[in-house]
Each structure stands twice: as structure tokens, then as C-alpha cells.
C-alpha positions in Angstrom: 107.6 94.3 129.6 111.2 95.0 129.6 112.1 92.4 126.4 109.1 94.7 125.0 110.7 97.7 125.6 114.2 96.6 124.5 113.2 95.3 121.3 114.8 96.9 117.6 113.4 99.7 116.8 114.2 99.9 113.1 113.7 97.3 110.2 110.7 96.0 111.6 110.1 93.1 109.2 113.5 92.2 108.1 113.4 91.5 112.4 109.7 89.7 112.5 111.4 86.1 113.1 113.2 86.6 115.7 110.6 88.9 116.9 108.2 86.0 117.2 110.5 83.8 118.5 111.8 86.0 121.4 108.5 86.6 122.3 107.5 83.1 122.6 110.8 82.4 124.7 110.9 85.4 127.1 107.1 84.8 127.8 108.1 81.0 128.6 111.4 82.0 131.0 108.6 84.6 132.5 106.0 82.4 133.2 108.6 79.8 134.5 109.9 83.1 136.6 105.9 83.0 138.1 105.7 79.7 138.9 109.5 79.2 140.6 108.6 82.8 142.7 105.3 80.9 143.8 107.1 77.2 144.7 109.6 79.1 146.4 106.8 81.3 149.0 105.1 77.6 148.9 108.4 76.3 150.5 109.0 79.2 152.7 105.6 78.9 154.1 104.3 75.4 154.0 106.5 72.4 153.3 108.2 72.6 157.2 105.1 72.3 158.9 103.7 70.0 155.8 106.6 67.6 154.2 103.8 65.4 152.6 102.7 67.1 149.8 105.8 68.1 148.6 106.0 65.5 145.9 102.4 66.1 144.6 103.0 70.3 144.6 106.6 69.7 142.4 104.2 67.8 140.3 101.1 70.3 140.2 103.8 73.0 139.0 105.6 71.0 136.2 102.3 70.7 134.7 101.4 74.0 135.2 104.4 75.0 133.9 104.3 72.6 130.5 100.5 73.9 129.9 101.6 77.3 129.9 104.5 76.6 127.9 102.0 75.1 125.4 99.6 77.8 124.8 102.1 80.2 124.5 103.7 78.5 121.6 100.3 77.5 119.9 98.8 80.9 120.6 102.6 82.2 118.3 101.7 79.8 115.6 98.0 80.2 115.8 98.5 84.0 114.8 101.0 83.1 111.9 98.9 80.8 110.6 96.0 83.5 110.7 98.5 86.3 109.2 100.1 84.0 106.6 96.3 83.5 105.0 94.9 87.1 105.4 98.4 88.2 103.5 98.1 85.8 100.7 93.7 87.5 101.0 94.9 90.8 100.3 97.9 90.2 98.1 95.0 88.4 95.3 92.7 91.3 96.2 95.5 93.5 95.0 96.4 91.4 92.0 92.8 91.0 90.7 92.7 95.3 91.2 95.9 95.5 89.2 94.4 93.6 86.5 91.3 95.6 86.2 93.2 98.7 86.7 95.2 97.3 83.3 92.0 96.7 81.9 91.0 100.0 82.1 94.0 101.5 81.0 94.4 99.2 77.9 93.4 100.7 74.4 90.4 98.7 73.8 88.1 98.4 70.3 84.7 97.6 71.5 82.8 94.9 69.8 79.9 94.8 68.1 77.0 95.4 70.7 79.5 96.5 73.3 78.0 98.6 75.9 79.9 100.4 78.2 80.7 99.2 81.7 78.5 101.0 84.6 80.6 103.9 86.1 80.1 105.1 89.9 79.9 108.9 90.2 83.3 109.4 90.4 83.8 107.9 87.1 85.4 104.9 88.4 84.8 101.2 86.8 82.2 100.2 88.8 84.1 96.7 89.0 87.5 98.7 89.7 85.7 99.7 92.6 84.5 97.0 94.4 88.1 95.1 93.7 89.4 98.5 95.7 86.6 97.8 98.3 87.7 94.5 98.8 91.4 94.7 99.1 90.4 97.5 102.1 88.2 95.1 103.7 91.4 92.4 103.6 93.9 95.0 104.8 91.1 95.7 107.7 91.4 91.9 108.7 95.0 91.9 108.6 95.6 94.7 110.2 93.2 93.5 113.3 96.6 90.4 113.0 98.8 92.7 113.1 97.8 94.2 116.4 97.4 91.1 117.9 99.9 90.0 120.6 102.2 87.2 119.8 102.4 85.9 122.9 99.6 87.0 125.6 95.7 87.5 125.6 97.1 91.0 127.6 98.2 93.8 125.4 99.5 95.3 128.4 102.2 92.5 128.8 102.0 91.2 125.8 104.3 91.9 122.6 102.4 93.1 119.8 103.1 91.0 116.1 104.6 94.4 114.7 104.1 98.2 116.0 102.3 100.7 115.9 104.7 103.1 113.9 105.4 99.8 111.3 101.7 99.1 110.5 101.1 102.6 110.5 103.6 103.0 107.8 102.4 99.1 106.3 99.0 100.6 105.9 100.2 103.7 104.2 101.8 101.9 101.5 99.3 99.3 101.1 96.1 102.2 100.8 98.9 104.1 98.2 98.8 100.6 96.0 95.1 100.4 96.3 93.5 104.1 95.8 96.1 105.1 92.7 95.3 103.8 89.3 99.0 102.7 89.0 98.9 99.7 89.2 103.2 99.7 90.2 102.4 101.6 92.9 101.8 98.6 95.4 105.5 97.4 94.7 106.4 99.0 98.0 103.3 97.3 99.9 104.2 93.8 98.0 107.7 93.9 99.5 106.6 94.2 102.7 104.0 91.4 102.7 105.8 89.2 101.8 108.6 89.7 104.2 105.3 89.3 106.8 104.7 85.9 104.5 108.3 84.4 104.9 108.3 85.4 109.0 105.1 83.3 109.0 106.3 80.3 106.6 108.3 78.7 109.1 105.1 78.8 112.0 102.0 77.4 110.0 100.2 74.9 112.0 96.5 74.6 110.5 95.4 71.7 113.2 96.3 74.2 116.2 
């Protein structure tokens, strides 16, 4: 909780790596904190009266201690993994509504036999509009990553992937790209997904 609150509070992204990575390594010297606190009351209380199963306990907490270690690391790349896909999910879903907001845009001559495309009541491209619906639904999945913790099923002692104030300002940018009709408008959100995409690069573990 204290690495939590001591952590950068500006250039949120430029910092994910080493985000990640001291949360993975502060929740590993904490959990080893746990374990020496309970070894030590273990040796205050019990291995004077009984020396026997000394050995066996050292043993029982090594493991304890490696298992932990594990999870926390393959929980860290778990979520990257997750992240690095649903970024590359929306940054198509944006692509493929740039190039129909292009389309639209574009000085066209229609055929022979051309009919016009069906228009919702706002007099959007019906296809425009389900390439908008589906870039939100992507930004709604990542966004659920986003607020994940990197390193503990507990939000409460866990560090979040990014905060609150940087995905609130993420999903500002990213809506901006999507609901105007230029299509250069999601430069801003572009930058900042793919600095989420290089954080994640070095993580990706498909078989976790």
C-alpha cells in the first residue's frame, strides 16, 4: 500500500514498465515480508519446545514462498498478455471506422444501379455506425484491463495496471477519435495505445 501510494504521479504511460515491474517486485519482497513475520512467531513460539519439525516447516515456507512468487509474476503477464490483444481489438476497430469515415467523406460517382446506403435517424452511415458501436464495445473490454490489478486479486492492496485519472483521460481521447467524423482525431488516442502496446511487448506469455 505504500509503493502504491508512492508511485509517479505524472506521465502515466511513458512510466507503465516500470510500473509493472515494481509491482510485481514489491508484491514479492511483501509476501516474503508475510511469510518471514510468520516463521519468525513459528520460532518464537514452537521450535523450543518442538526442535523436530524445524527442517520440514523451513521447507513448507520455501514453497510457499516460490508459489506465491509464481502467481504473482504469471498473474503480471497474464494481464499483459490480455491488454496487449484488446489494444491491438480496438486499434482495428478504429482503423476499419477511419476508413468508412473516409468513405463517406470521399467524392463518390455512383454507378449505374447504385442505391444509396441505409442511414440511421441521425443520418449516420448505418455501417459507420456499427464500426463506432464496435470500437466502444473494445474500449469497454479494455478498459475492464485497465482497472485490473497488476499484482493482487485485492484492489484494496493491489496496484491497479494504470489510474483512475489516466484512463479517465485514455477514455476521453479514445471516445473523441471514435464519435467525430475526423478521422485524425484519434491521433492522440493512437499514441497512447501504443505506448500501453510496447509496456505489454516485453510480458506476453500466451501458455500462462
Amino acid at each position: 500500500m505504500a509503493v502504491r501510494w508512492a508511485e509517479p504521479k505524472d506521465f502515466h504511460l511513458r512510466r507503465l514498465p516500470s510500473r509493472i515491474r515494481r509491482a510485481a517486485v514489491f508484491r514479492t519482497l511483501a509476501n516474503g515480508a508475510g511469510i518471514g513475520a510468520v516463521a519468525a512467531f513459528l520460532n518464537a513460539r514452537f521450535v523450543v519446545a518442538h526442535p523436530a519439525p524445524l527442517i520440514s516447516t523451513v521447507l513448507t515456507l520455501m514453497v510457499a514462498m516460490a508459489v506465491v512468487t509464481h502467481k504473482t509474476y504469471a498473474r503480471a503477464r497474464k494481464l499483459c498478455t490480455q491488454t496487449h490483444i484488446d489494444v491491438q481489438t480496438l486499434l482495428r476497430d478504429m482503423a476499419d471506422l477511419d476508413d468508412a469515415k473516409d468513405y463517406d467523406r470521399a467524392p463518390k460517382k455512383p454507378p449505374r444501379h447504385w442505391r444509396p446506403r441505409p442511414r440511421t435517424d441521425q443520418g449516420i452511415d448505418e455501417n459507420q455506425a456499427d464500426k463506432r458501436m464496435t470500437a466502444r464495445r473494445s474500449w469497454d473490454v479494455l478498459k475492464r484491463d485497465l482497472c485490473t490489478t497488476i499484482d493482487s486479486g485485492y484492489r484494496l492492496f493491489g496496484m491497479p495496471f494504470i489510474t483512475d485519472s489516466a484512463i479517465a483521460n485514455l477514455e476521453r481521447k479514445v471516445l473523441v477519435g471514435i464519435d467525430t467524423d475526423d478521422p485524425d482525431a484519434a491521433g492522440p488516442a493512437r499514441d497512447d495505445l501504443h505506448a500501453i502496446l510496447n509496456a505489454c511487448a516485453a510480458r506476453i506469455d500466451v501458455l500462462v
